[in-house]
C-alpha positions as CSV (number, residue, x, y, z in Angstrom):
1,X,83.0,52.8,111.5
2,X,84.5,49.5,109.8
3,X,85.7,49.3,106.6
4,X,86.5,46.1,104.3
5,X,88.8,46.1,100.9
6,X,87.7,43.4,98.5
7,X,90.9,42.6,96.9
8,X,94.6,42.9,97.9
9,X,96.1,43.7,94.8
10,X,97.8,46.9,93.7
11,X,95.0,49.5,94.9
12,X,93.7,47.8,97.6
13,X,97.2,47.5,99.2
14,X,97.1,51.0,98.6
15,X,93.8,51.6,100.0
16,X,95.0,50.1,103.3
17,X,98.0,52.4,103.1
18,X,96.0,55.6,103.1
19,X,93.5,54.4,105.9
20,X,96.0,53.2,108.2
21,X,98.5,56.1,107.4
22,X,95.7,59.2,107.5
23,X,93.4,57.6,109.8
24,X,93.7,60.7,112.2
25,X,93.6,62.9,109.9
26,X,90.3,61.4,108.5
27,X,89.1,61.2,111.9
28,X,89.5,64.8,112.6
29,X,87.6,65.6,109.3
30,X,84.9,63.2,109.8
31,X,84.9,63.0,113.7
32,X,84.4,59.3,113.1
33,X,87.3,57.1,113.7
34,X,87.3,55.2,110.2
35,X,88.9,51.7,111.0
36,X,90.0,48.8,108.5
37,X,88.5,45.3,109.6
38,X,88.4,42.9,106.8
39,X,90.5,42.3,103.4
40,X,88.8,39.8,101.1
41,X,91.5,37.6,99.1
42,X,92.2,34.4,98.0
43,X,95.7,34.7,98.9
44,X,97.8,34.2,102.3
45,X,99.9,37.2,102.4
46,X,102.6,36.0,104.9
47,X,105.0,37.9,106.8
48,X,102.2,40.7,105.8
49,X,100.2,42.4,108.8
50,X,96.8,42.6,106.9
51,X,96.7,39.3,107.4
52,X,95.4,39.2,110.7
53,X,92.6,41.2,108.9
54,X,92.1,38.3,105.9
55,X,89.2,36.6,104.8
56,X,88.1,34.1,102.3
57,X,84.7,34.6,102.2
58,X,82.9,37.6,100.9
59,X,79.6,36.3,103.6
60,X,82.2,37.5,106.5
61,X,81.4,41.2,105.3
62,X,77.7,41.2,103.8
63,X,76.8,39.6,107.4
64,X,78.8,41.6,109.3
65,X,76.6,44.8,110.8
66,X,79.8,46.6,112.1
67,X,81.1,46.6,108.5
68,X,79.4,50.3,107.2
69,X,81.8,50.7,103.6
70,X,83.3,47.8,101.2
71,X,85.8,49.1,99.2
72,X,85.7,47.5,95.8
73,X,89.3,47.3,94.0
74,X,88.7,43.4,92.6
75,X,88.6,44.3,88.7
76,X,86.8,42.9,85.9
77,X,82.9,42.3,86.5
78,X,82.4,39.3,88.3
79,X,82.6,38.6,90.8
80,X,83.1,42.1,91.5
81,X,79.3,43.0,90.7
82,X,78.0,39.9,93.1
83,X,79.9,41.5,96.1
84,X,79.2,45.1,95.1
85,X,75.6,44.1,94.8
86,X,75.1,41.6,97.9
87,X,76.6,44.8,100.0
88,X,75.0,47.4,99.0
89,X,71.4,45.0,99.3
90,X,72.4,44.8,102.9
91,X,72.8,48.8,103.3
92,X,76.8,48.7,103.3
93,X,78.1,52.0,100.9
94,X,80.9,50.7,98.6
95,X,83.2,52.8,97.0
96,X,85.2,51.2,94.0
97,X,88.2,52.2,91.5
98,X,86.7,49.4,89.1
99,X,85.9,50.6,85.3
100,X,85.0,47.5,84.4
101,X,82.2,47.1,86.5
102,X,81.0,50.8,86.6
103,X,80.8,50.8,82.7
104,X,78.7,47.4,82.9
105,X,77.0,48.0,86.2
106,X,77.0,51.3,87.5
107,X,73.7,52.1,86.6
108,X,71.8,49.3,88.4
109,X,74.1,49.2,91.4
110,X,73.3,53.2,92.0
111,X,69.6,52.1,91.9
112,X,70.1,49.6,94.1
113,X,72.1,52.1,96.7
114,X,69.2,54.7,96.4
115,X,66.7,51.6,97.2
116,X,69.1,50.6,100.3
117,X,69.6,54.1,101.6
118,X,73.2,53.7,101.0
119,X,75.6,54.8,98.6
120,X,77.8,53.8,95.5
121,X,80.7,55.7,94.4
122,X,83.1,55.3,91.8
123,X,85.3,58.4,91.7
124,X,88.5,56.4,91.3
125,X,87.0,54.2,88.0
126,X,88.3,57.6,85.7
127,X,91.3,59.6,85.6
128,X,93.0,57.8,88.9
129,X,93.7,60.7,91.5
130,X,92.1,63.4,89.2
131,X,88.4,64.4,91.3
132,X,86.2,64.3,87.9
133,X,83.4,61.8,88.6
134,X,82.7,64.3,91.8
135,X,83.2,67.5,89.6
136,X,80.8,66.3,87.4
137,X,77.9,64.8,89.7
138,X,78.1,67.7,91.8
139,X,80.2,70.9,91.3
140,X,78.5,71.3,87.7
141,X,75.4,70.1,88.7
142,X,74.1,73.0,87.3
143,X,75.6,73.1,84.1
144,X,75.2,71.9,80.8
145,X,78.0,69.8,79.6
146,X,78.4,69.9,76.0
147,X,81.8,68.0,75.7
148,X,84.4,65.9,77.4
149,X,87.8,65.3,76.1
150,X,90.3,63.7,77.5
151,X,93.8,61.5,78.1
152,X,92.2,59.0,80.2
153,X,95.3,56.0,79.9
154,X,98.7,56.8,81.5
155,X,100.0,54.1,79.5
156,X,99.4,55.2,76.3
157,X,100.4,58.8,77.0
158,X,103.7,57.8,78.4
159,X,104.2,55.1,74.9
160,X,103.1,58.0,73.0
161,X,105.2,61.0,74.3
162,X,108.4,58.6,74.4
163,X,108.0,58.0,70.8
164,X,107.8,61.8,70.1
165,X,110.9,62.7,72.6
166,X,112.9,59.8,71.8
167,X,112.2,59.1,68.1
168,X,111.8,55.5,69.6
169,X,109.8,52.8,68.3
170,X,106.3,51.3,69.6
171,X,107.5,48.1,70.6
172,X,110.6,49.3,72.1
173,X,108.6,52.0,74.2
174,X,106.0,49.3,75.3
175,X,108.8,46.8,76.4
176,X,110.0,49.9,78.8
177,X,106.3,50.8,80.1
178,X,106.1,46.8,80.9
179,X,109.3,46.6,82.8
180,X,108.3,50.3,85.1
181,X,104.6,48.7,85.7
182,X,103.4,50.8,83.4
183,X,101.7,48.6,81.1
184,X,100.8,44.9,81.9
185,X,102.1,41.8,80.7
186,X,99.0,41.5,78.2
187,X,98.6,45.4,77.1
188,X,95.8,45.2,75.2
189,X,93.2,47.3,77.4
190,X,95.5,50.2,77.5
191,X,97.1,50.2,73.7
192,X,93.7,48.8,71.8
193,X,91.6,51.8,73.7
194,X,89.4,49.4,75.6
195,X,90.4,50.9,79.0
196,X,89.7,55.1,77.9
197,X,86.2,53.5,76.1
198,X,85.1,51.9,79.1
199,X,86.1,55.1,81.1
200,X,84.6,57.8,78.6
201,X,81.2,55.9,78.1
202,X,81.1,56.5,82.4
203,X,82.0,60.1,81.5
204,X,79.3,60.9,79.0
205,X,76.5,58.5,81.1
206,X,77.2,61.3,83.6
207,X,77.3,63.8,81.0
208,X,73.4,63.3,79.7
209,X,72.4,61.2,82.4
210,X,71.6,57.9,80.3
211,X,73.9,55.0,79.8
212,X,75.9,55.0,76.9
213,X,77.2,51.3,76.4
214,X,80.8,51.2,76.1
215,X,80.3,48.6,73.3
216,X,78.4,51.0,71.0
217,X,82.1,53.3,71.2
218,X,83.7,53.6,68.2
219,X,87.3,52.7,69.2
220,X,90.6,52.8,68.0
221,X,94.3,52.1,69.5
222,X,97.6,53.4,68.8
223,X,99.4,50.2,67.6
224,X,99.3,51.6,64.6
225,X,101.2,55.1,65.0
226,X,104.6,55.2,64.4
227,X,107.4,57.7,64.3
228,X,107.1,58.8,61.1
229,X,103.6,60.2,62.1
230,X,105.3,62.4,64.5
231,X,107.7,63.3,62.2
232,X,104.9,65.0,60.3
233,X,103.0,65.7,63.3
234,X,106.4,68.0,63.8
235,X,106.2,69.6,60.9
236,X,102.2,70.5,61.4
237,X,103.5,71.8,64.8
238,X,101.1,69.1,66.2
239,X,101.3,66.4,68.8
240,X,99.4,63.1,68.8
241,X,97.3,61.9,71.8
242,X,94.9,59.1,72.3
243,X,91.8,61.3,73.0
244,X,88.4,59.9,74.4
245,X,85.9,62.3,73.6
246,X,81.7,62.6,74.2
247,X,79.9,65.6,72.3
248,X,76.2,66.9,72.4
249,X,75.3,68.2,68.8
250,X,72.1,69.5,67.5
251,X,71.7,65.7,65.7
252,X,72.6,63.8,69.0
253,X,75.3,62.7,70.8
254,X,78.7,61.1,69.4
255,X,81.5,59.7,71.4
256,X,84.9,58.1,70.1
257,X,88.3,56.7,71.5
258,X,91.3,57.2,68.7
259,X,94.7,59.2,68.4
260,X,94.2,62.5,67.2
261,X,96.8,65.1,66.2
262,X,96.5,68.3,68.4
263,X,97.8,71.9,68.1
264,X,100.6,73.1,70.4
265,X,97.9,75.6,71.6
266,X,95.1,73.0,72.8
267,X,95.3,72.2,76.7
268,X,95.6,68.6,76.1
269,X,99.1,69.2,74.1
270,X,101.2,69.9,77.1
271,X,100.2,66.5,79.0
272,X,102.6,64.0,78.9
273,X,104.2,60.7,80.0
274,X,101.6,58.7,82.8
275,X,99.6,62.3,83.2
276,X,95.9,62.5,82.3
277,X,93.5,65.0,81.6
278,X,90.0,65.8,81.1
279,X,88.8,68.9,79.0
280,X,85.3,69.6,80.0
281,X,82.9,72.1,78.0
282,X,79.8,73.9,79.9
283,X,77.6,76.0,78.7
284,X,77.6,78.7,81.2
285,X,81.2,77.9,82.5
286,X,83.2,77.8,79.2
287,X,86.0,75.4,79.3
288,X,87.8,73.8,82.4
289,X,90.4,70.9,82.8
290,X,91.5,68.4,85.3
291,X,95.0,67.3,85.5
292,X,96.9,64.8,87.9
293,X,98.2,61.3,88.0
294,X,95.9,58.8,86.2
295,X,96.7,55.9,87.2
296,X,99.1,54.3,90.0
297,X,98.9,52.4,93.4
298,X,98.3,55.8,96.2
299,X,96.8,57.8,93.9
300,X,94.2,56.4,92.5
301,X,93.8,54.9,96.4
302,X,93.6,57.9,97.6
303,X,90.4,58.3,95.5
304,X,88.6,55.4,96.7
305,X,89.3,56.6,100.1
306,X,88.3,60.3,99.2
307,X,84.9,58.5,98.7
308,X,84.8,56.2,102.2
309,X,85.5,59.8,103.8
310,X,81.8,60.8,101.1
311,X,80.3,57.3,102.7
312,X,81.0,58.5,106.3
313,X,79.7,61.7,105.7
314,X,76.5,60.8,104.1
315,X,75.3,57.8,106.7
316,X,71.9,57.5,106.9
317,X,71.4,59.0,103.2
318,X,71.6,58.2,99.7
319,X,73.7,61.1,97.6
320,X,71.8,60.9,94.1
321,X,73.8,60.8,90.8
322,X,72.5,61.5,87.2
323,X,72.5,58.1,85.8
324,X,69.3,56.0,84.6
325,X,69.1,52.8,83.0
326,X,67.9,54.4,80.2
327,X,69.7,53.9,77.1
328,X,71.1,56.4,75.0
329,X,71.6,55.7,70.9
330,X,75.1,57.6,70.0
331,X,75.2,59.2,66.2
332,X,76.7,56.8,64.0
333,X,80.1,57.2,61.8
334,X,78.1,59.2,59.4
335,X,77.2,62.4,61.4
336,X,80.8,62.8,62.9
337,X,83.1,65.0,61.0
338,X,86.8,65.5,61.6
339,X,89.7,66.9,59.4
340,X,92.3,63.9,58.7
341,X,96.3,63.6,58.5
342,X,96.7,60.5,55.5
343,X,99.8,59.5,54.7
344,X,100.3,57.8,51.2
345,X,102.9,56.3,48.8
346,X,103.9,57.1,45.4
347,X,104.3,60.2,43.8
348,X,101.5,63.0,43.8
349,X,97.9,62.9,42.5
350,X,96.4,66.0,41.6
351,X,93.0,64.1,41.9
352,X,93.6,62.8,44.7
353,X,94.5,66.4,46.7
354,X,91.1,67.7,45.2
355,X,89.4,64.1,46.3
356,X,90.4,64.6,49.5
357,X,90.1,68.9,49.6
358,X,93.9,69.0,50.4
359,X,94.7,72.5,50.1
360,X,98.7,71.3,49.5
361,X,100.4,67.9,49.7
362,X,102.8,67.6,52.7
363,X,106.1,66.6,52.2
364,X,109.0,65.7,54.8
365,X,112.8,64.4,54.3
366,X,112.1,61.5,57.0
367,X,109.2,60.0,54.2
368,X,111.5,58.6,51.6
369,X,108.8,58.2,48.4
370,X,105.8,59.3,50.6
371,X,103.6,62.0,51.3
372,X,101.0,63.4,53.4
373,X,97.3,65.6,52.9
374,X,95.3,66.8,55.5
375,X,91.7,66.6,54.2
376,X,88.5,69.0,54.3
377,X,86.2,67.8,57.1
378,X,84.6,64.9,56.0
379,X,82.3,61.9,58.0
380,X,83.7,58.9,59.1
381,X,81.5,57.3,56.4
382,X,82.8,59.8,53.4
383,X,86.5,59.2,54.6
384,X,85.9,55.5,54.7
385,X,84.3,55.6,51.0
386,X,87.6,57.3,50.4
387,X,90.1,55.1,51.9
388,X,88.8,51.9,49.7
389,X,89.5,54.0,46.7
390,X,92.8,55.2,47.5
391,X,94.8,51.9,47.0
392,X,98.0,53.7,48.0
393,X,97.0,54.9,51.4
394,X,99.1,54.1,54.2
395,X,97.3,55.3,57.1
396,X,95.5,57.8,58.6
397,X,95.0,60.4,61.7
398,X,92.2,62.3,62.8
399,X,92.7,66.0,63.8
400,X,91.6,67.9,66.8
401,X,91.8,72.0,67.1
């Protein structure tokens, strides 16, 4: 069977790495011998071998018949979703590591796949080498998912746990992730949230089987946390993590992206630097996480390829995912309810510890004229009503237990 990579960047190197270096091995799993014939790019490559495989022009592949799986690692939605769709109308599977387009598309380009007798998979578009998309559409098929939680950006966990080992700063850590390839040259995706929203709304699409729009996400980054919130985050025995989380309630459904501080007992505590995670909640089986390398060039290829070995093994037939075009309406800010860490200025308010139903005000040496509550549960609407009252609040933290 022939293969084609749109895009040569990072993970579609990558991609070619893993089908060239395990083609054997895929062989004797599949008993097909799996071969890479095109590369879609705009660049030359020279001095590079792939480029006897180079092409310009995505009607090479679509009109191809010996091409049977387009591998999809362009980014960003067009014109990622023209290829993706102009393959799969011609019955070619694609397999893609883009969240972009999944969180956009993914709904209409699995229709399409079922209408073409072919396939779309997306297992590398969350959680890099971690196998959750698969997990989810098939080992807990026949389970009730009430919750996902997860660390779903290595870049922010690795900013993140530097600042709490290393008492550094945010700007300092983020000039370190940029110069390992951590974090791009423009880091706003990863440090505004954008990147775990986009990959949280795929998560709880899968989760109820309607498509949450990433847009309707309330989301928050962690520009904003700085070392004196670990300091107290210390001396709470918590830690704080960017969390992405989707919950079923009795009202509806609420999902979030924002940095939350978490116990030393929760799962999530102990995963650090470029790790992710993802916390799931069933019904029947309780609680189970997934754990591995996020992001980075061979793992998260080695999920798209995971999928061209699902492709090869599924010709002929469409493998049906939970996902309609349906729309779902997530719970606004005022049924969600959450504890919160605030940090204020100025002395102590007795009215403002039973405002916010502070059982003590928090105190630390490193908060020179400062202190700290941690509030009753409230709604995001009651705490916001709050905030604009409390002219001396410096900021704030949500907590998870």
């Amino acid at each position: 069977m022939k293969v084609a990579i749109l895009g040569y960047g990072n993970i579609g190197s990558g991609v070619a790495v893993v089908l060239h270096d395990n083609r054997e091995l895929i062989k004797k799993r599949t008993g097909v011998d799996v071969e890479l014939k095109y590369v879609l790019d705009l660049r030359e490559f020279e001095g590079d071998p792939i480029r006897e495989k180079l092409v310009h022009d995505i009607d090479t592949i679509v009109n191809d018949p010996e091409v049977d799986i387009v591998c999809e690692t362009m980014g960003g939605v067009e014109p990622a979703y023209s290829f993706s769709k102009a393959a799969i109308q011609k019955g070619k599977s694609v397999c893609t590591s883009n969240k972009e387009l999944v969180a956009a598309k993914g709904p209409e380009l699995l229709r399409l796949a079922k209408e073409n007798n072919c396939n779309y998979f997306f297992e590398a578009s969350v959680g890099g080498g971690i196998p959750i998309i698969r997990t989810i559409c098939e080992s807990l098929r026949g389970e009730e998912i009430t919750s996902i939680k997860g660390i779903l950006n290595g870049t922010t966990n690795y900013i993140l746990t530097k600042m709490e080992q290393e008492g550094a700063d945010f700007d300092t850590v983020l000039r370190r992730a940029q110069e390992l390839g951590y974090a791009e040259k423009n880091p706003a995706a990863d440090v505004e949230g954008h990147d775990a929203c986009r990959k949280i709304a795929i998560l709880s699409s899968l989760m109820t089987g309607k498509t949450v729009h990433f847009e309707e996400i309330r989301t928050e980054g962690i520009t904003q946390v700085t070392g004196l919130d670990f300091a107290y985050a210390k001396a709470l025995g918590r830690s704080i993590k960017l969390l992405a989380m989707s919950k079923r309630t009795d009202e509806g459904v609420f999902a979030m992206v924002a940095p939350f501080m978490i116990p030393a007992e929760h799962p999530l505590h102990g995963v650090n630097d470029v790790f992710n995670a993802v916390y799931v909640h069933g019904t029947m089986l309780d609680d189970s996480m997934y754990y591995g390398r996020g992001a980075g060039k061979l793992p998260t290829a080695s999920a798209v390829v995971g999928d061209v070995v699902q492709a090869v093994l599924a010709t002929g037939r469409h493998i049906d995912c939970d996902w309609s075009e349906e729309s779902l309406t997530l719970l606004s800010g005022a049924k969600i309810r959450h504890r919160f860490f605030v940090r204020f200025t100025g002395s102590e308010d007795g009215d403002l510890v039973k405002k916010y139903g502070a059982d003590n005000v928090i105190r630390i040496p490193e908060d020179n004229g400062g202190f700290a509550l941690v509030t009753r549960e409230l709604s995001e609407q009651e705490f916001a009503a709050l905030s604009k009252e409390s002219t001396n609040m410096v900021s704030a933290i949500r907590l998870e237990d």
